[in-house]
gemmi code that builds the backbone of each chain (N, CA, C; Angstrom):
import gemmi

chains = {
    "A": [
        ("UNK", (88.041, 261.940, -6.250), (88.807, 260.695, -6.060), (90.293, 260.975, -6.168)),
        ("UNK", (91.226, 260.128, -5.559), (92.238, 260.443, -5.865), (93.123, 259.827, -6.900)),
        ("UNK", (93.748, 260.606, -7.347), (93.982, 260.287, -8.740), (95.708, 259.246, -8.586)),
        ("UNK", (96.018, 259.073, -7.642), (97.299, 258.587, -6.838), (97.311, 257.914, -6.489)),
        ("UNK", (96.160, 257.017, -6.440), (95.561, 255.678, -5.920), (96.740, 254.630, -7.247)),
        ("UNK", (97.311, 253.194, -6.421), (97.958, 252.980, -7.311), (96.986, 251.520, -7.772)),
        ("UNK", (96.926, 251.684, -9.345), (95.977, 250.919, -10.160), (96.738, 249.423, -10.740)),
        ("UNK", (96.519, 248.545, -10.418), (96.748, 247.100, -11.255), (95.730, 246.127, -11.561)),
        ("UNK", (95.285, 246.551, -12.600), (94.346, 245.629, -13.284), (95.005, 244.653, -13.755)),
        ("UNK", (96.262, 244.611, -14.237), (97.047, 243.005, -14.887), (96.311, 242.161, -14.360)),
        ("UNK", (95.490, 241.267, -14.647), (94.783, 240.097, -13.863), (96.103, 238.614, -13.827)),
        ("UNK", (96.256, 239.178, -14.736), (97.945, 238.202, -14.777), (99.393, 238.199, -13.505)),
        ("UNK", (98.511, 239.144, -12.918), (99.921, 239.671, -11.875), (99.301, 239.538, -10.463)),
        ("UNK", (98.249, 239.209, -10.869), (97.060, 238.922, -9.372), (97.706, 237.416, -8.709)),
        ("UNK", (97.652, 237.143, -7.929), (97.753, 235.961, -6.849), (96.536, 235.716, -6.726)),
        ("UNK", (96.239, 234.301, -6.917), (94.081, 234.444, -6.134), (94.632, 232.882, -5.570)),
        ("UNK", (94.255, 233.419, -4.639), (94.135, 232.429, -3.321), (93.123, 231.117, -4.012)),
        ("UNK", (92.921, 229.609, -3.256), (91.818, 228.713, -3.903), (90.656, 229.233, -3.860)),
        ("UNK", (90.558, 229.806, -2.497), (89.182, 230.297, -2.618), (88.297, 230.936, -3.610)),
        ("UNK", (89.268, 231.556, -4.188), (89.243, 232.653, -5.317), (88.766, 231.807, -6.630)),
        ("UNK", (89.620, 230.697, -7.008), (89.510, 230.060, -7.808), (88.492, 228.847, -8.311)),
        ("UNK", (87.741, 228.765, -6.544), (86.807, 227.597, -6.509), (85.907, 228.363, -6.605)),
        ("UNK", (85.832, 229.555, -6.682), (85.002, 230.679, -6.496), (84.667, 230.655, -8.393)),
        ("UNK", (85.753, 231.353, -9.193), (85.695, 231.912, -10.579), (85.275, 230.132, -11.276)),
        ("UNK", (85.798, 229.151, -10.753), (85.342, 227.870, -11.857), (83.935, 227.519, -11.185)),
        ("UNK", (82.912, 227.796, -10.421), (81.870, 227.975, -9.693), (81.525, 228.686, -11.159)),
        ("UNK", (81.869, 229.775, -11.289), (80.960, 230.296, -12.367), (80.953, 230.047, -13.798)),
        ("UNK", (82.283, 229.632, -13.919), (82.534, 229.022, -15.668), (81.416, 227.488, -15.741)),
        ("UNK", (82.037, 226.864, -14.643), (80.913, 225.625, -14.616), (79.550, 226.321, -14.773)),
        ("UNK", (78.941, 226.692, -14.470), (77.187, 227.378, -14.627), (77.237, 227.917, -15.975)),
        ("UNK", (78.409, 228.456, -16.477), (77.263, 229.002, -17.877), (77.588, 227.514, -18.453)),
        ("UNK", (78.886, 226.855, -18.558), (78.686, 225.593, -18.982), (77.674, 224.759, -18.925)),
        ("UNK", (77.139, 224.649, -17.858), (75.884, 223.806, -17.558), (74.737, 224.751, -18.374)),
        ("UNK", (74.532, 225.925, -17.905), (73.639, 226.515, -19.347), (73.635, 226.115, -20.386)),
        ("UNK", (74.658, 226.663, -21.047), (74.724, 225.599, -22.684), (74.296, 224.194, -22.829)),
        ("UNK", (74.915, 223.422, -21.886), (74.863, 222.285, -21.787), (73.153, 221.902, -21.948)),
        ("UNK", (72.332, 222.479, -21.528), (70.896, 222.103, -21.193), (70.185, 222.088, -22.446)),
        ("UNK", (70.859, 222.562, -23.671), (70.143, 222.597, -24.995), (70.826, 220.870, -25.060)),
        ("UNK", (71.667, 220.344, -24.753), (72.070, 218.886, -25.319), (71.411, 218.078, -24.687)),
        ("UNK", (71.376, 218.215, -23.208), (70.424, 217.460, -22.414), (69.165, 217.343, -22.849)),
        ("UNK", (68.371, 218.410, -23.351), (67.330, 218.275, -23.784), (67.038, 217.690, -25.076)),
        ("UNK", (67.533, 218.224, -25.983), (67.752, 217.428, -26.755), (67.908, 216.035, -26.745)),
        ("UNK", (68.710, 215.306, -26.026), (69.230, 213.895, -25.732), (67.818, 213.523, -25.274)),
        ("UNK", (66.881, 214.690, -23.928), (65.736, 213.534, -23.405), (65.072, 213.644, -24.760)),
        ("UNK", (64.562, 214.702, -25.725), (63.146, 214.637, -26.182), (63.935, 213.173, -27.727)),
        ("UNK", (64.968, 212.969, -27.833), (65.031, 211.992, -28.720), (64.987, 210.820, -28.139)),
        ("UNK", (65.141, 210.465, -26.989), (65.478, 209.543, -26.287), (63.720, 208.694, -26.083)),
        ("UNK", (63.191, 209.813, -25.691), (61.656, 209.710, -25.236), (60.746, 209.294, -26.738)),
        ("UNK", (61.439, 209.923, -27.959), (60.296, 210.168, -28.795), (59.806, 208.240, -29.401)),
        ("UNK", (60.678, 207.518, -28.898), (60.019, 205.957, -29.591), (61.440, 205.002, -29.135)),
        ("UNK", (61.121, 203.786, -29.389), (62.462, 202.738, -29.359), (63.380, 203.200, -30.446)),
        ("UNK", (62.665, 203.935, -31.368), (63.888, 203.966, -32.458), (65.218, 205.343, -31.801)),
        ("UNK", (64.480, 206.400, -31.203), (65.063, 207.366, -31.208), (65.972, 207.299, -29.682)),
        ("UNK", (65.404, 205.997, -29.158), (66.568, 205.587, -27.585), (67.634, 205.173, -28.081)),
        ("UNK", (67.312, 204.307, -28.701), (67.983, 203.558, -29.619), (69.326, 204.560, -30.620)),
        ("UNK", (68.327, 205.657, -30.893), (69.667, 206.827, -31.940), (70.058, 207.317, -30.435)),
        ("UNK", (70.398, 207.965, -29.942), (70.663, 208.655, -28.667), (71.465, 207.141, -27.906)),
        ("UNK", (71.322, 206.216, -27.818), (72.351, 204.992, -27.670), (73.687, 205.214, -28.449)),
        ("UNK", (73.142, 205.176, -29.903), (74.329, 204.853, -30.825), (75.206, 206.095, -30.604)),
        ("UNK", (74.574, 207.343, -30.544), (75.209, 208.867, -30.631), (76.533, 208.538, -28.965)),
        ("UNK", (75.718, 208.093, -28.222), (76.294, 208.325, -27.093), (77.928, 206.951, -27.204)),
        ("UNK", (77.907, 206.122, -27.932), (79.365, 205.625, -28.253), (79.811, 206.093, -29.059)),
        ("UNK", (80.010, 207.362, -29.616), (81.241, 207.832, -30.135), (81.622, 208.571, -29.446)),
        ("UNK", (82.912, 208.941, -29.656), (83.835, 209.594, -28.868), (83.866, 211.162, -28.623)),
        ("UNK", (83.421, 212.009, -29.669), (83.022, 213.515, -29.824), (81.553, 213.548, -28.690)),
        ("UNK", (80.221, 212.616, -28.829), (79.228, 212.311, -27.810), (80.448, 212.743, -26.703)),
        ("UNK", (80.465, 211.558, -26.431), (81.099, 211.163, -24.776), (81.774, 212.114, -24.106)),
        ("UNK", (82.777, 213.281, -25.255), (83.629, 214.239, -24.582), (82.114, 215.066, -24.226)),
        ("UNK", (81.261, 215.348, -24.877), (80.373, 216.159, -24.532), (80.065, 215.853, -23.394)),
        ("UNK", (79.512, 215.031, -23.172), (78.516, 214.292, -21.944), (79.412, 214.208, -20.665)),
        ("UNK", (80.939, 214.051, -21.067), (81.821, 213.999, -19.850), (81.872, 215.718, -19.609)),
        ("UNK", (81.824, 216.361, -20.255), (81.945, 217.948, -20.385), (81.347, 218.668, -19.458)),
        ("UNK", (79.994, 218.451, -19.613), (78.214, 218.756, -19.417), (79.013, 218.386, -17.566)),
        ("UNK", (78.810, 216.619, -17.853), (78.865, 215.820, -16.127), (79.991, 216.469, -15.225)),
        ("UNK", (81.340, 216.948, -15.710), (81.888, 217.761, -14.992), (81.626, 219.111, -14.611)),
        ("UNK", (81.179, 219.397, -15.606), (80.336, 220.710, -15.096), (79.850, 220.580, -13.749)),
        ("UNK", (78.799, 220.193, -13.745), (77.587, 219.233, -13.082), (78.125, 219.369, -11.645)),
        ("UNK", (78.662, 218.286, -11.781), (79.289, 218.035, -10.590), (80.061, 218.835, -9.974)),
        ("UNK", (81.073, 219.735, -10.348), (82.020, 220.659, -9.867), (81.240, 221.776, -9.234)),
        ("UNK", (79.953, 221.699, -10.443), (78.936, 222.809, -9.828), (78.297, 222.494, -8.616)),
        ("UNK", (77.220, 221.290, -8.534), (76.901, 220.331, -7.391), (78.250, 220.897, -5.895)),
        ("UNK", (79.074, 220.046, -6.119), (80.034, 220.455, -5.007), (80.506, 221.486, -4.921)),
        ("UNK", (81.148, 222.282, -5.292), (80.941, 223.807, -5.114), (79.756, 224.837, -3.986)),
        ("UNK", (78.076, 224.023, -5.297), (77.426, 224.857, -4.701), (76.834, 224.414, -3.028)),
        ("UNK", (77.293, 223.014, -3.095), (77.418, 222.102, -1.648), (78.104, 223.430, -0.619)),
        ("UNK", (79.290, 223.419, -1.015), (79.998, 224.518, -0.106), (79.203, 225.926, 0.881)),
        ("UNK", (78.626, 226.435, -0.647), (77.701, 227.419, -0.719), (76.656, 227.238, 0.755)),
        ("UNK", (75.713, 226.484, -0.008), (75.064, 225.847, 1.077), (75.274, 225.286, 2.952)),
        ("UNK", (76.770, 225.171, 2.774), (77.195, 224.141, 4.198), (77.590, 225.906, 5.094)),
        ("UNK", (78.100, 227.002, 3.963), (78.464, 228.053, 4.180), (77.568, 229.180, 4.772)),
        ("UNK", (76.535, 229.105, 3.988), (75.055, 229.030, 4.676), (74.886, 228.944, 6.342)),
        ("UNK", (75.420, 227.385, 6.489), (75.227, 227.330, 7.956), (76.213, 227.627, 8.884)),
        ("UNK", (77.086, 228.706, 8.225), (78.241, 228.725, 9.002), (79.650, 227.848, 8.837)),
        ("UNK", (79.314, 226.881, 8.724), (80.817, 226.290, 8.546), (81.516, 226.608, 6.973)),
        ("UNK", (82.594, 226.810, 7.473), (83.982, 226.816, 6.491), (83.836, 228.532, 6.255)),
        ("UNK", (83.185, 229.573, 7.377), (83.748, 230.778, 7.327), (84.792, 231.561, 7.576)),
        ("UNK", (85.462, 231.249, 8.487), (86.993, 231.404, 8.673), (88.222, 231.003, 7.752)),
        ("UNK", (88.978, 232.026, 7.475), (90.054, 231.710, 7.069), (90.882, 230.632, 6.964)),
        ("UNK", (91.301, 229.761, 7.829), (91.540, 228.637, 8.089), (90.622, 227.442, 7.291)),
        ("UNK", (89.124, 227.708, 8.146), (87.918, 226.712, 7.681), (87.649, 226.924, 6.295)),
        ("UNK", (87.609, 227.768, 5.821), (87.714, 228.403, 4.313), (88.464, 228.060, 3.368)),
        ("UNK", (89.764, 227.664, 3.694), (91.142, 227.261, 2.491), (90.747, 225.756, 2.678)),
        ("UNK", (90.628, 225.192, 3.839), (90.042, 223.524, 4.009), (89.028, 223.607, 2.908)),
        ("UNK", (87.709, 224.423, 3.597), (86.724, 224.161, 2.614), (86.698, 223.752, 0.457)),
        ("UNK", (87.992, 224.676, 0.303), (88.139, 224.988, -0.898), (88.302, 223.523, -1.246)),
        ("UNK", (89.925, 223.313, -0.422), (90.532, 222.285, -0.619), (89.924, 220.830, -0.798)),
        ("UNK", (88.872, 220.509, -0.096), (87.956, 219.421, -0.263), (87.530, 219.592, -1.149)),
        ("UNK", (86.345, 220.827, -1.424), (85.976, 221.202, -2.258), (86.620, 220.288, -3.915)),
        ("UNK", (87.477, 220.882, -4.232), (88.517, 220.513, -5.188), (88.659, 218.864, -5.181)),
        ("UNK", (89.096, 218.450, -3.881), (89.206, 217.221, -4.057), (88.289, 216.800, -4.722)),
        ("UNK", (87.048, 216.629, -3.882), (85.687, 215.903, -3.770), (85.504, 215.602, -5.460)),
        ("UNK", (85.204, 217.322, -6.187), (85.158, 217.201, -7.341), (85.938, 216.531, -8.377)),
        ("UNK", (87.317, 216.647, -8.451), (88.159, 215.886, -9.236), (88.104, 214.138, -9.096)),
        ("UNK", (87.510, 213.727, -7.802), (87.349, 212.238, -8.059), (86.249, 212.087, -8.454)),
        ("UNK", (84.874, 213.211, -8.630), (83.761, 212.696, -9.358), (83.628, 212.873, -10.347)),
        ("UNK", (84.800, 213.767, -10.873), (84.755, 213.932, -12.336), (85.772, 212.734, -13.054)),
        ("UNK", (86.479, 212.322, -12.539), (87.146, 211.242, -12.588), (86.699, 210.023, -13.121)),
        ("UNK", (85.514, 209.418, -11.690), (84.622, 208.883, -11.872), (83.834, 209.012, -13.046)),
        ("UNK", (83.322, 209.876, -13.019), (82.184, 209.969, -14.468), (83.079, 209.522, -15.698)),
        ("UNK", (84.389, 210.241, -15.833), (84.466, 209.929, -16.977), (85.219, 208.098, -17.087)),
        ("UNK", (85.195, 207.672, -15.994), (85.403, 206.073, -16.470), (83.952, 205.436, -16.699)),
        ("UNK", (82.579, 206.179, -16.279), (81.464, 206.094, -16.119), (80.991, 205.887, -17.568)),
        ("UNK", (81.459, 206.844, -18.451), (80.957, 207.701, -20.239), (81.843, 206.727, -20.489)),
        ("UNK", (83.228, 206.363, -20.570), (83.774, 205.429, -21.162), (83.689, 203.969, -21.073)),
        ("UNK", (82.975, 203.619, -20.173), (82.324, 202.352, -19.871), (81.091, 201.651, -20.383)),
        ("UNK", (80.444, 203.037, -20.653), (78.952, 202.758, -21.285), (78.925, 202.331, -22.344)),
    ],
    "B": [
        ("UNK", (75.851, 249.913, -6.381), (74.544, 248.802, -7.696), (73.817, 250.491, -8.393)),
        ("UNK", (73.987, 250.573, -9.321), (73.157, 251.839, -10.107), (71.609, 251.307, -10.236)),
        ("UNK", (70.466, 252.363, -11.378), (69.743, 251.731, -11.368), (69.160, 250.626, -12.496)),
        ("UNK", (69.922, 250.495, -13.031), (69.951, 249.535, -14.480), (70.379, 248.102, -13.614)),
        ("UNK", (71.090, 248.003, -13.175), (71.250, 246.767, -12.143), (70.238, 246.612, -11.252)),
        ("UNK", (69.576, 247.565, -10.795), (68.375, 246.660, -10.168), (67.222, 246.429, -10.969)),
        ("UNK", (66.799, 246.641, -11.918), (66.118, 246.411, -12.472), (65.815, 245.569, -13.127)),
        ("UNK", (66.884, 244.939, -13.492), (66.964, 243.538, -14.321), (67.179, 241.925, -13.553)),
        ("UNK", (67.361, 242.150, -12.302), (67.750, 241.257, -11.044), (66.050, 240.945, -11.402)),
        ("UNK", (66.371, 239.158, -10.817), (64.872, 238.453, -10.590), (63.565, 238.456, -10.101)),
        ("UNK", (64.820, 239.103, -8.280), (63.573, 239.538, -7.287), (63.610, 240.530, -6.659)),
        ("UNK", (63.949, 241.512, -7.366), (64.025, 243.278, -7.404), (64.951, 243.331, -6.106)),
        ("UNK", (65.239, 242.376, -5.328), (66.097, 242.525, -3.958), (67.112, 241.650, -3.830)),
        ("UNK", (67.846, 242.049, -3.261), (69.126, 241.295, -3.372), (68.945, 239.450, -2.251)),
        ("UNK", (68.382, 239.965, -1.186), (67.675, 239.005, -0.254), (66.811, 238.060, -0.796)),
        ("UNK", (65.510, 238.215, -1.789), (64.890, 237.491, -2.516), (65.665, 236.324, -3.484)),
        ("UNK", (66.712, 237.148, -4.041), (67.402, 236.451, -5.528), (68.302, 235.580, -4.737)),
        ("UNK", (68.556, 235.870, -3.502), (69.197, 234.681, -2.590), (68.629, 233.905, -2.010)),
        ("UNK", (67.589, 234.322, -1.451), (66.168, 233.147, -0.993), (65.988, 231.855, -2.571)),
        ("UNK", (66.367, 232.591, -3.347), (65.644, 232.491, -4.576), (66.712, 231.179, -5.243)),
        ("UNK", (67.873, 231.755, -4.900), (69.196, 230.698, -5.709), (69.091, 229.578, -4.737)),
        ("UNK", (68.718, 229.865, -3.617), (69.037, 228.644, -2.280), (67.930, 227.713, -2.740)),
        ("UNK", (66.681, 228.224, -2.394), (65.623, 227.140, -3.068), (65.834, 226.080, -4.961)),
        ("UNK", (66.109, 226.992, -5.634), (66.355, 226.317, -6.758), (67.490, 225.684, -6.503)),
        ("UNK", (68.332, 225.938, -5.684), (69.857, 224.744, -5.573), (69.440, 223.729, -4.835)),
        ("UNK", (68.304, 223.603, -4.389), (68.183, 222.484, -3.326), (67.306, 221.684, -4.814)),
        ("UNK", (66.686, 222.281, -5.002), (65.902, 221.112, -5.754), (66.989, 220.876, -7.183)),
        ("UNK", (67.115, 221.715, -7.833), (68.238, 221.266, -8.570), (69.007, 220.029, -8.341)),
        ("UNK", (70.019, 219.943, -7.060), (70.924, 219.381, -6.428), (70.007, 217.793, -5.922)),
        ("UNK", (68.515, 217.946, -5.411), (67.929, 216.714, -5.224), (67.858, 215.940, -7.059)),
        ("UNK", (67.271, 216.827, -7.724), (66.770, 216.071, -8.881), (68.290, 215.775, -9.626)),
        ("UNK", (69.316, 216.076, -9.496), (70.497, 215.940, -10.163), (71.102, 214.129, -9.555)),
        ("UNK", (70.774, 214.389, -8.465), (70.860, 213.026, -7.661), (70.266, 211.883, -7.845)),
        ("UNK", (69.074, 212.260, -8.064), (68.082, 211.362, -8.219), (67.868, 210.911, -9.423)),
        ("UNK", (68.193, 211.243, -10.682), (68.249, 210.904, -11.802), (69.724, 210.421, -12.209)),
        ("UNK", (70.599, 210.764, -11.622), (71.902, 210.356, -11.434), (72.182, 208.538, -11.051)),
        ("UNK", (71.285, 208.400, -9.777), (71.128, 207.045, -8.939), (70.143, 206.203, -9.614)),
        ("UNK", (69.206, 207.035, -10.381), (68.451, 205.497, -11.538), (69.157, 205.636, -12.335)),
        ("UNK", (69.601, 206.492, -13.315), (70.814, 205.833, -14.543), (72.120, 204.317, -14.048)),
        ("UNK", (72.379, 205.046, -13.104), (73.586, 204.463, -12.467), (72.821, 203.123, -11.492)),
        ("UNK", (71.485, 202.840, -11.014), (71.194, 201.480, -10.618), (70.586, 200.890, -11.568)),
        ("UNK", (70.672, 201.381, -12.747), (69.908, 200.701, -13.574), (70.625, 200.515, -15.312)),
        ("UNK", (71.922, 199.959, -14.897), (72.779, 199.420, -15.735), (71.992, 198.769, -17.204)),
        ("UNK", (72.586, 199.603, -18.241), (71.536, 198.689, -19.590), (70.082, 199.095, -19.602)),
        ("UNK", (70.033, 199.928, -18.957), (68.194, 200.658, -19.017), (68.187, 200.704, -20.444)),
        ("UNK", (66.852, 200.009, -21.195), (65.896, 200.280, -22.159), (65.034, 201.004, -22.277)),
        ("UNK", (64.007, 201.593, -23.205), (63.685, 202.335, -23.286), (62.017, 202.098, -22.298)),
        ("UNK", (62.050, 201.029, -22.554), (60.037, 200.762, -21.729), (60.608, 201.429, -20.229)),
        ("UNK", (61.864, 201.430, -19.409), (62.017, 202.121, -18.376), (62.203, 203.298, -18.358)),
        ("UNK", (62.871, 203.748, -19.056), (63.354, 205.221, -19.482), (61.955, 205.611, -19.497)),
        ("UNK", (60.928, 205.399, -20.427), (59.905, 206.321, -21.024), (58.904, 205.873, -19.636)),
        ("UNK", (59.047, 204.740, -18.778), (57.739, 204.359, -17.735), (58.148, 205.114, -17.011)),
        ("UNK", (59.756, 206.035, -16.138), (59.893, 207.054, -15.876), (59.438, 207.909, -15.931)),
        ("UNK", (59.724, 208.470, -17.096), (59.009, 210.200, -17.615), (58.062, 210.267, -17.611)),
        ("UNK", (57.067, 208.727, -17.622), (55.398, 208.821, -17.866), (54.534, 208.836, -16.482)),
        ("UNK", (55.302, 208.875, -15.579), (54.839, 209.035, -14.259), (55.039, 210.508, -14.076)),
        ("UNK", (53.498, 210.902, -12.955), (53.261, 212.176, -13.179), (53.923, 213.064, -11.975)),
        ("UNK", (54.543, 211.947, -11.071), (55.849, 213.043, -10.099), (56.721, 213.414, -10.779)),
        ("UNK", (57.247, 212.333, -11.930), (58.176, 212.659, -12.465), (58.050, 213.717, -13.685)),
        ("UNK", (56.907, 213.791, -13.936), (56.814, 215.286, -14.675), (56.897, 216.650, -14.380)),
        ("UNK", (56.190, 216.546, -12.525), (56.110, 217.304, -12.069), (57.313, 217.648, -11.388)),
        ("UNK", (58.452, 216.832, -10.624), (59.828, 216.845, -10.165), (60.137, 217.542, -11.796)),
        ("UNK", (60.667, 217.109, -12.565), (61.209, 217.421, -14.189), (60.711, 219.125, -14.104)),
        ("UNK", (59.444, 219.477, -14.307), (59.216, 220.661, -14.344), (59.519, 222.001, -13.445)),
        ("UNK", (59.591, 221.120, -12.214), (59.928, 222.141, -10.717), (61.298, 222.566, -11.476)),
        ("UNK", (62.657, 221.068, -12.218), (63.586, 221.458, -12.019), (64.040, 222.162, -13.092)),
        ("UNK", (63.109, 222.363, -14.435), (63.159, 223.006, -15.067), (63.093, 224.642, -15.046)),
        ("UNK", (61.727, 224.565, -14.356), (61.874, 226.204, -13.649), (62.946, 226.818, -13.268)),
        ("UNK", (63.432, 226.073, -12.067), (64.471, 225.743, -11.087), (65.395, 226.572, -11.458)),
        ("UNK", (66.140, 225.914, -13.140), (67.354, 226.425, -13.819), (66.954, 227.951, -14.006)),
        ("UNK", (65.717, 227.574, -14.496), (65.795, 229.234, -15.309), (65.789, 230.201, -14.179)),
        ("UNK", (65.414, 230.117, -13.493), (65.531, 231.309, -12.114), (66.639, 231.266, -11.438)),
        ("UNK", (67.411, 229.795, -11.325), (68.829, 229.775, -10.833), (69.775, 230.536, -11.445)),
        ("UNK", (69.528, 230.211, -13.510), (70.328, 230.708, -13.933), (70.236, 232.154, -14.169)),
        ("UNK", (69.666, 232.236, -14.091), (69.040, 233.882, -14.462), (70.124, 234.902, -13.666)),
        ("UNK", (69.575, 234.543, -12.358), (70.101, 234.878, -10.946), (71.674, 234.996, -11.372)),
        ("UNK", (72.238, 233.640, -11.465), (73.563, 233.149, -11.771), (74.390, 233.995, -12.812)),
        ("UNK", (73.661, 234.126, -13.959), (73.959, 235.432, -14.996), (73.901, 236.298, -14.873)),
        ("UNK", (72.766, 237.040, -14.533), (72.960, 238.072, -13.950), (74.130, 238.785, -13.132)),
        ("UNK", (74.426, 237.936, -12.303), (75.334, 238.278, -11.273), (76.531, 238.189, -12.197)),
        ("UNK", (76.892, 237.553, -13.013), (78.460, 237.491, -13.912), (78.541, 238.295, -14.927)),
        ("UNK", (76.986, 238.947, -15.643), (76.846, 239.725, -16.356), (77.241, 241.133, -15.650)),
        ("UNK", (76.466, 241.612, -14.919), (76.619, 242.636, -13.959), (78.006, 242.844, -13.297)),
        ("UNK", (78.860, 241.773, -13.011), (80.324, 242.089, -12.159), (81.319, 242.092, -13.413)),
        ("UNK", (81.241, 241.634, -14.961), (81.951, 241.705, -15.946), (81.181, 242.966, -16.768)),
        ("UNK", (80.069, 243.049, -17.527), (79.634, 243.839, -18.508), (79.922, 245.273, -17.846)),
        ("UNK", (80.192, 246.281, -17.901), (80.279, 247.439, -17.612), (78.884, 248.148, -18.339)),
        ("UNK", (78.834, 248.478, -19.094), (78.459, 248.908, -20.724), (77.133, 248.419, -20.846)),
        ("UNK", (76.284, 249.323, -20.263), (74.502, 248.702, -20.309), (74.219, 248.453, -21.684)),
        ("UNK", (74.113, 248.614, -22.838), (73.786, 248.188, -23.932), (74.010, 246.819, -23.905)),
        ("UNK", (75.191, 246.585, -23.990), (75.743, 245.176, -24.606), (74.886, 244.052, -23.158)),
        ("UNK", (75.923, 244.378, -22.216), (74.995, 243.800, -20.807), (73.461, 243.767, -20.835)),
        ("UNK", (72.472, 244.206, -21.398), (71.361, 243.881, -21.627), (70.929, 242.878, -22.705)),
        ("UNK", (71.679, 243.438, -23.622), (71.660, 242.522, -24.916), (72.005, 240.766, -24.694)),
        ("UNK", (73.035, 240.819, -23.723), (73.475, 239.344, -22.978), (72.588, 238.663, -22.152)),
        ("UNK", (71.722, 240.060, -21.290), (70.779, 239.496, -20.453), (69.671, 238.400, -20.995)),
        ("UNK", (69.268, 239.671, -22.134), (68.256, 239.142, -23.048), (68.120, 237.681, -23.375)),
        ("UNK", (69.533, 237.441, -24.498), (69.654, 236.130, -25.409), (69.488, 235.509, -23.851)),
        ("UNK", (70.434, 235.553, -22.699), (69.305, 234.458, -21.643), (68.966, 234.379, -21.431)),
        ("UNK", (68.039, 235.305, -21.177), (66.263, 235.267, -20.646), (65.666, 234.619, -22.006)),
        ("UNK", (65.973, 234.651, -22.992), (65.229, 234.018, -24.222), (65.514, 232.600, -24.118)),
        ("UNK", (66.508, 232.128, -23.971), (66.845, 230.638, -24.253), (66.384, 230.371, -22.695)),
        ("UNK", (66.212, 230.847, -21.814), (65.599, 230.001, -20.542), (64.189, 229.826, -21.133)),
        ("UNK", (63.464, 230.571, -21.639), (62.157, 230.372, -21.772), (61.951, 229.581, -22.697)),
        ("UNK", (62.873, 229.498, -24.109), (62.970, 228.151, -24.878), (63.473, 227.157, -23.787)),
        ("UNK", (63.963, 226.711, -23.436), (64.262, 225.607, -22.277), (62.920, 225.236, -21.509)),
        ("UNK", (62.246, 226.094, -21.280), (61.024, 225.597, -20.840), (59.860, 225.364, -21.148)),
        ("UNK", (59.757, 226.105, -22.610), (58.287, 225.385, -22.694), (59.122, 224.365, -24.143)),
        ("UNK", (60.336, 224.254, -24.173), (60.785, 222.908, -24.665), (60.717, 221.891, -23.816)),
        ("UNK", (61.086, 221.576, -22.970), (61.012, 220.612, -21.932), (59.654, 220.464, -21.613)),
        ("UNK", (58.569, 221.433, -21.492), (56.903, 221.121, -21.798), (56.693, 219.926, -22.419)),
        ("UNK", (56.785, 220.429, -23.555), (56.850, 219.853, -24.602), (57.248, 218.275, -24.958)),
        ("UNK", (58.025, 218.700, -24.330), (59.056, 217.151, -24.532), (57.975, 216.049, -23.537)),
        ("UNK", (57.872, 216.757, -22.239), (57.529, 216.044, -20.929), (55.749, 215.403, -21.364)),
        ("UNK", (55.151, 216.106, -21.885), (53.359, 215.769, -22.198), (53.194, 215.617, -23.391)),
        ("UNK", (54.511, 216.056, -24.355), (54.204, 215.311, -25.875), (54.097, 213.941, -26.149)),
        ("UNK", (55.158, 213.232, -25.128), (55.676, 211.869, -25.760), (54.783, 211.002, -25.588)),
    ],
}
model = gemmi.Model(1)
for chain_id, residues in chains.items():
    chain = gemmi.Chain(chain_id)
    for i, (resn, *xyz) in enumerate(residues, 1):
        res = gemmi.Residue()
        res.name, res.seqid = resn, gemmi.SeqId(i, " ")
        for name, pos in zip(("N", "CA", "C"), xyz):
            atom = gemmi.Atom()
            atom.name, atom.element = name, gemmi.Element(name[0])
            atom.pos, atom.b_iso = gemmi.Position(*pos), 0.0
            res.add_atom(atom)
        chain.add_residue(res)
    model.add_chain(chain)
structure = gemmi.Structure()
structure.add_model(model)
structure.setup_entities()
């Protein structure tokens, strides 16, 4: 190999295009949603276990530490959802080009930030 | 790809574990929807709906597909972030592991949950 090759790992000095970026929060969202699935579950098997325990899983879900969770989890969710939408539409070809590609991101991004938006007037409403 | 990286992949092929993420994202992405649109049409849901839900046996069986679903999505999904970050097969296995363990708690918890209640 050659030893002259010039090396920059600084990840700090990198430029990343959206793509790049709808790309790397694609993956932070998923382990998020991993974790997330011990609360979800949790939330169904108390939710399920009688009126009393819908009822606890009610009360849990109006406080405010709940709700950041649940808005947490739902952005995940969703960012992941649309994202992996992309994935999928990418699949069939569209948004492979350069051009179609920075669009793609760009919606991408949009789409998500008004459903995460949404949700969280959604958790604060409940 | 060395051979410690293929070995630990889902569906020993790179083509499979993509066959593999596409199918679990579709159903994922349906059941995310669909449980999304009864919370949300069904403002003030109590529990006799909530639980007449879960007690229907598509909905155990949808619930379980999407349970699977994760764990092979995520697997896949980790894998792939484990493998392009971990260098260092020890530790990178050790990561693999704790998720291959908690997917399988995830699922026969959600068993559980789904035919206990």
């Amino acid at each position: 190999m050659n030893n002259k090759r010039p090396v920059n790992l600084d990840l700090s000095k990198f430029h990343f295009p959206l793509p790049a970026i709808i790309s790397i929060l694609h993956r932070v969202s998923g382990i998020i949603i991993f974790a997330g699935v011990a609360f979800m579950l949790y939330g169904l098997d108390l939710s399920l276990s009688g009126e009393e325990g819908y009822g606890h899983v009610s009360e849990l879900l109006s406080g405010f530490f709940a709700k950041l969770i649940i808005w947490g989890i739902l952005s995940a969710l969703l960012y992941h959802l649309v994202a992996g939408t992309k994935h999928l539409l990418m699949d069939m070809g569209v948004g492979e080009e350069l051009a179609s590609g920075l669009l793609a991101a760009k919606v991408t991004l949009v789409i998500a930030i008004i459903l995460i938006v949404l949700a969280g007037v959604w958790v604060w409403a409940m | 790809m060395g051979d410690v990286s293929s070995v630990t992949n889902l569906g020993r092929s790179g083509v499979a574990d993509w066959l593999m993420q596409r199918v679990s994202a579709y159903i994922l992405a349906l059941y995310t929807v669909v449980l999304l649109v009864f919370i949300i049409a069904n403002p003030g849901l109590g529990y006799d709906a909530w639980a007449g839900l879960f007690s229907q046996t598509w909905m155990r069986i949808f619930t379980l597909m999407a349970l699977l679903s994760i764990g092979a999505h995520a697997w896949i999904g980790l894998w792939t972030v484990t493998t392009d970050y971990m260098k260092s097969a020890l530790p990178r296995f050790l990561v693999q592991a704790a998720c291959g363990l908690t997917m399988f708690v995830y699922v026969v918890w959600g068993i559980q949950i789904l035919w206990g209640f």
